[in-house]
N, C-alpha and C positions, 0 to 999 in steps of 0.2 A: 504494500500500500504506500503512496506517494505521501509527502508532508501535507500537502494540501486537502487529500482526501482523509489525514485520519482526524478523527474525532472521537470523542469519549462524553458520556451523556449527562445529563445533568445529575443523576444520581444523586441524593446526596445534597445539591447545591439548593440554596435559598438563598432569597437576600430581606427577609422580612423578621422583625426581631422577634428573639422568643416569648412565649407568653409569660414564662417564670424570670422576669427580667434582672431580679436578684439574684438569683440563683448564678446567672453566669459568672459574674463578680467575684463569687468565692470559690469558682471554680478556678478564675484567673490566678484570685491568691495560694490556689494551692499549686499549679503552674510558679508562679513565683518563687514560690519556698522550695518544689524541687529543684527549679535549675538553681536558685543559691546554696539549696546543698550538693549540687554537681559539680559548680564550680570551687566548694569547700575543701570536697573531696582529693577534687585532680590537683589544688595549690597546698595538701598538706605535708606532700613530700617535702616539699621544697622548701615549708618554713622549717619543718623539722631535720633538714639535708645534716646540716652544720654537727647537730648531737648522735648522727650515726656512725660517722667514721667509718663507712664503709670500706672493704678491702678494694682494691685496686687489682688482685692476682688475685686468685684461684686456681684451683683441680677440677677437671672437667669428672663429673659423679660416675660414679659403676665402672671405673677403670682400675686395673690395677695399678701397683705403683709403679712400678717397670715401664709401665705404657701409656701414663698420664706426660700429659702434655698444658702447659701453662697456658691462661686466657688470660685477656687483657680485656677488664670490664669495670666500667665506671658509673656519675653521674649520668650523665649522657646518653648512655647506650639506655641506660632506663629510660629517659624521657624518650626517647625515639620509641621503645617498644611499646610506651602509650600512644601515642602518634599516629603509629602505623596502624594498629590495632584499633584505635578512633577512626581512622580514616573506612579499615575495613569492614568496620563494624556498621558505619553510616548504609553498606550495599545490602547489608543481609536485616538490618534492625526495621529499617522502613517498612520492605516488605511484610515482614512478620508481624507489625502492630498492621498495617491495612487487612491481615488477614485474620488475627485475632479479636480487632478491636482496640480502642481507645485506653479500655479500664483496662483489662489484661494484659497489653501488648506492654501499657506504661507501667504497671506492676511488676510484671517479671523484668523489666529495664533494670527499674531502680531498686531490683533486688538481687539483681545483680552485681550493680556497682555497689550496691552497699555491703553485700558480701567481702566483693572484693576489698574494699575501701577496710574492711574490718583486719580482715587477711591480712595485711602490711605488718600486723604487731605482732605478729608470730612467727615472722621470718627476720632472718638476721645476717643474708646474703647478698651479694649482689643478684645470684640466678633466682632467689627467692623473691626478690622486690622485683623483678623483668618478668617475672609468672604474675606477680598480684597485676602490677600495673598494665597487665596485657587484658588482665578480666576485666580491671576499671575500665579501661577504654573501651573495650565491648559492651559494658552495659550504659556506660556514659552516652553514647552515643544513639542511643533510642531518646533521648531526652528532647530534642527539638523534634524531630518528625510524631514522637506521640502530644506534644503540648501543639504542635501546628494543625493537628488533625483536630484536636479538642478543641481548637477556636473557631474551626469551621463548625463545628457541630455543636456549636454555642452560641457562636455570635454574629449578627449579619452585615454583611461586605464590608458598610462603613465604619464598621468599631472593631474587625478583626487587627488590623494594623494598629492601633492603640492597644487593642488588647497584648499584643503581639510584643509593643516596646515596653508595654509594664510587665510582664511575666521575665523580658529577658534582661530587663533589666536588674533580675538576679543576679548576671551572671558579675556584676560591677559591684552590687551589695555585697556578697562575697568578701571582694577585694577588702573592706572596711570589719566585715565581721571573724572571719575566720581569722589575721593575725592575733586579734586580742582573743576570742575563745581558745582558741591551740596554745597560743602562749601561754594562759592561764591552765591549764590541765597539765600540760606539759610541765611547769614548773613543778605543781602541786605531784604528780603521781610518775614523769617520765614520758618520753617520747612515745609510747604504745598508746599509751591513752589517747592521744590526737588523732588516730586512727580509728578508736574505737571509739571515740565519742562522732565525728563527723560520721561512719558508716553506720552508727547507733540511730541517728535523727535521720539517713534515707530508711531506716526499717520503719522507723515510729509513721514515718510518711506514709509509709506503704500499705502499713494498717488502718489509716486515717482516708486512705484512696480507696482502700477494699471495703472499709465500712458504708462510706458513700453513696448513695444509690445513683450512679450516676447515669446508665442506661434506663433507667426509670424516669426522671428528670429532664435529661437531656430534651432539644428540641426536634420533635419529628423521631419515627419510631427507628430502632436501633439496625443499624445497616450489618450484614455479614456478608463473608466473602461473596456468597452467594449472589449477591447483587451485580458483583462484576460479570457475571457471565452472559449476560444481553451488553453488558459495554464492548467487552471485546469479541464478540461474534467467536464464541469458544477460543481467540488465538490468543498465546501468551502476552499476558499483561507490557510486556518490557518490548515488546513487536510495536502496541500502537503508543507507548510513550516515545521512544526510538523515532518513529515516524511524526511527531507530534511537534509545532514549531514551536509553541510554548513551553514546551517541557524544555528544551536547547536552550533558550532565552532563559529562563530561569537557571540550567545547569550554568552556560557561558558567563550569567554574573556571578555566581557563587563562585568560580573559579577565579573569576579575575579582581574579586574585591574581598574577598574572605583570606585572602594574603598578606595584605595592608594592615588588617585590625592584626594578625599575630606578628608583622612585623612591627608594630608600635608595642606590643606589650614584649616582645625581647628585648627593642631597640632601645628603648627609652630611657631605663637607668645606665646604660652602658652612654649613650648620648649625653647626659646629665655629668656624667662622672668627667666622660675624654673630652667634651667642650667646658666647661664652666666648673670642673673640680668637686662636686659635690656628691660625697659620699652616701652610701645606702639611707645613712640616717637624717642627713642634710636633705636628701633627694621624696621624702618621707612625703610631706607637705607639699611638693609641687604632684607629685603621681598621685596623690590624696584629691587636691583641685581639678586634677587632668580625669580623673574616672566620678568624680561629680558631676563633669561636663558629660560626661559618657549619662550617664543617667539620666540626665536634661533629655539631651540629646535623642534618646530611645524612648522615652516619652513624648517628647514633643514632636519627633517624626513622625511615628503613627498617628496622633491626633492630627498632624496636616489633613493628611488625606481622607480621612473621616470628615474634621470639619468642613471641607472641599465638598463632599459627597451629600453632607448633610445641605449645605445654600444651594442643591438643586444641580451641578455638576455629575456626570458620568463617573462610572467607576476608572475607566482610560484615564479620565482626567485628573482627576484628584489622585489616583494612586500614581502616578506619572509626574505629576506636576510636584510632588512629595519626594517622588525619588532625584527629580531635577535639582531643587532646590539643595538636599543635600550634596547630591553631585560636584553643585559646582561650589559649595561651603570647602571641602574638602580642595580645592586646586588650591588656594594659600598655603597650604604645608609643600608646596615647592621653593618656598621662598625662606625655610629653615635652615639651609645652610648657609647663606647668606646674612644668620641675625649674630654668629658669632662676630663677623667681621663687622656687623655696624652698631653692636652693644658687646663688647667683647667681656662686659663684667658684669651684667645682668643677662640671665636667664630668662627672664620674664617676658619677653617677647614671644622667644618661642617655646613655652610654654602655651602661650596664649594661641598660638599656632596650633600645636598639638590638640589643645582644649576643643579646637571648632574641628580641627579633623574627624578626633576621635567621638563627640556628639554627632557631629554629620553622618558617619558614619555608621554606628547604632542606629541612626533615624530613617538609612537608608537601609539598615539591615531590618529591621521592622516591617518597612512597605515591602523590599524583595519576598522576603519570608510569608508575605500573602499573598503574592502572586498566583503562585499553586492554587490557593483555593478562589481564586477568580477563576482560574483556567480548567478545573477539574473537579471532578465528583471528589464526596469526603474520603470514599471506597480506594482513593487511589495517591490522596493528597499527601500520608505518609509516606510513599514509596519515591514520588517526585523527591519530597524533600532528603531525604536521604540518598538518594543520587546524587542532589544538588551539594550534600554535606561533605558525600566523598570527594565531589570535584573542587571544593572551597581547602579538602587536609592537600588535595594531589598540588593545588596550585600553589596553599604554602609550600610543601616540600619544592617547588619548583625556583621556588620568589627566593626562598632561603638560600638556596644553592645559586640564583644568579648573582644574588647581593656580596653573598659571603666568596665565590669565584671571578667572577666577572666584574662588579663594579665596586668592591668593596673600597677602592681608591676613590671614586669618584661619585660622591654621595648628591651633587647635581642629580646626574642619570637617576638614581634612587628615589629622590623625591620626587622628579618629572614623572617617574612610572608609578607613583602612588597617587599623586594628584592627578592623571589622565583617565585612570584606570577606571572611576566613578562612569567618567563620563563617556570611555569608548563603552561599556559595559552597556549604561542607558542606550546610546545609539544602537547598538546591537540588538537589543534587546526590542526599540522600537521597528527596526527593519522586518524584526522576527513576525515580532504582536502589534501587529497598529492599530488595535482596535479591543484592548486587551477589556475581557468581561461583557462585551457585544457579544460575542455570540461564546460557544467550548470547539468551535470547530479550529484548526488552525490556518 
């Protein structure tokens, strides 16, 4: 089937809000509370890095001694086997929530990582922390394709993207509550306990999602797999996404702008430290202002295109003219490298750079993140997104290796490819969808 003829049916879609208009609300905030303990979770290696001391050498297991042979494994190689495993995890999790369901699909998720997340305090290895951190990422990674299906299946067109910037805008609260919790346990009982209190609060969640009545509730009766089978005229689901222009348009941004948000949260203390000297603890208070802005920022994006939709404008337009806006918010963080040479002993310029990227950015990841459910049944809107998730880890690992092999002299190029990046993405994406939420055909 050609791109033009495939289509996928309304299944699923509405855009009229639900009768229990409360009830979504607190479905948002339990959306919320889990990606903040998502993002808890995956940053508490890293406060706790310093009190492990991990080995750097090891013995590869079940060898004799005669026939062991030395590794070389560190920080690092762990955070990559979260990464990878994140990345992997985004192809197979999707799927499995659109075919489970909402309530199940995001239960066994985040009982997953919470397992894992617990698992950390019982290993005392390097291979032992690269086996936890491999499950975290697997189950980490149902976290946005299960909260993106639930706001379709909650809320209508114009308040999915607001909905969308405040639930993920977990992922920044985080950044503010897990140093002080973990520091605080940590001191008191040891490094284990960080792990077992952060994996402790995804279980409490899990019981608090399972109690829920939420297929009860919900608006409109409870969809199963079953329903895809008039979508896809019996052919494999991943045939008419594959074929499908909105589904490319959606994957093409997440690739090329879900690189940017994780090159700011590497880049940023290391920038802070080699321009302007300011050490982890000096650098505290500006990355404290820079992920406030992020939270603005993720809020205040989705509400664009909502209030747009609400004064009588199209779903095209408002959700479009939302993503513009941040788009071009983001091209001043080109002009970063340049604030050393014309304030060479204040920071705060580009700081304030940073600030509008990294909110821009959020606001634009809000409106992307609801595109799917413009363009597709609820039956199908997890699997999108989790395609789109894996192409957003492929394209970090891509962005990472350009930076750090190719331009890592020349931090111009760097910023020109994260300020453009908004905006070839939008173009791309309007050539794809011109008309995106008129009709589900492509």
């Amino acid at each position: 089937m050609s791109m033009k003829s495939a289509s996928l049916s309304d299944s699923g879609f509405t855009t009229s809000a639900p009768p229990q208009s409360n009830v979504r609300w607190f479905v948002c905030f339990l959306l919320f509370l889990a990606t903040t303990i998502n993002y808890m979770d995956r940053s508490a290696l890293a406060l706790v890095e310093p009190l492990l001391h991990l080995p750097f050498m090891g013995w590869v297991p079940g060898l004799a001694p005669e026939f062991q042979t030395v590794y070389h494994l560190n920080y690092a190689h762990i955070v990559e086997c979260f990464m990878v495993a994140y990345g992997v995890g985004f192809l197979i999790a999707g799927r499995v929530i659109d075919k489970l369901g909402t309530k199940t699909g995001y239960a066994i998720a985040i009982l997953i990582w919470g397992c894992a997340s617990i698992s950390h305090s019982i290993v005392g290895t390097v291979i032992g922390f690269c086996v936890a951190r491999i499950f975290l990422g697997l189950g980490e990674s149902g976290n946005f394709p299960a909260a993106i299906k639930a706001t379709t299946e909650w809320f209508p067109s114009e308040e999915r993207a607001f909905a969308t910037g405040l639930f993920n805008s977990g992922s920044n609260a985080a950044f503010f509550v897990a140093p002080i919790l973990i520091a605080a346990v940590t001191s008191k009982w040891g490094w284990h306990a960080a792990f077992i209190t952060t994996g402790s609060m995804g279980l409490i969640w899990c019981v608090i999602w399972l109690i829920f009545p939420y297929n009860k509730l919900r608006r409109g009766s409870t969809q199963t797999q079953a329903d895809l089978a008039p979508v896809t005229e019996g052919r494999p689901i991943y045939s008419v996404l594959l074929s499908h222009r909105g589904f490319w348009a959606f994957f093409i941004g997440k690739g090329l702008t879900d690189p940017i948000w994780w090159f700011y949260l590497f880049y940023l203390p290391m920038f802070l430290h080699d321009n302007y000297g300011l050490n982890l603890e000096q650098a505290k208070y500006p990355l404290i202002i820079i992920y406030t802005a992020a939270t603005v920022g993720s809020v205040g994006g989705g509400w664009l295109s909502g209030f747009l939709m609400n004064r009588g404008h199209t779903v095209n337009f408002g959700r479009k003219t939302a993503m513009l806006v941040c788009a071009l918010c983001v091209t001043p963080i080109m002009l970063v490298p340049h604030m050393h040479t014309l304030f060479p002993n204040n920071a705060w310029p580009a700081i304030a750079l940073f600030c509008l990227a990294t909110a821009a950015h959020q606001g634009w990841s809000a409106n992307i993140f609801s595109t799917p459910t413009d363009m597709f049944p609820s039956t199908s809107v997890s699997t999108v997104v989790g395609l789109g998730g894996a192409a957003g880890a492929a394209g970090g690992a891509v962005f990472t290796w350009i930076v750090s092999h190719l331009f890592a002299p020349h931090p111009l190029i760097i910023f020109a490819l994260a300020g453009f990046a908004y905006v070839v993405a939008l173009a791309i994406f309007q050539v794809l969808v011109p008309r995106l939420g008129a009709t589900r055909t492509a």
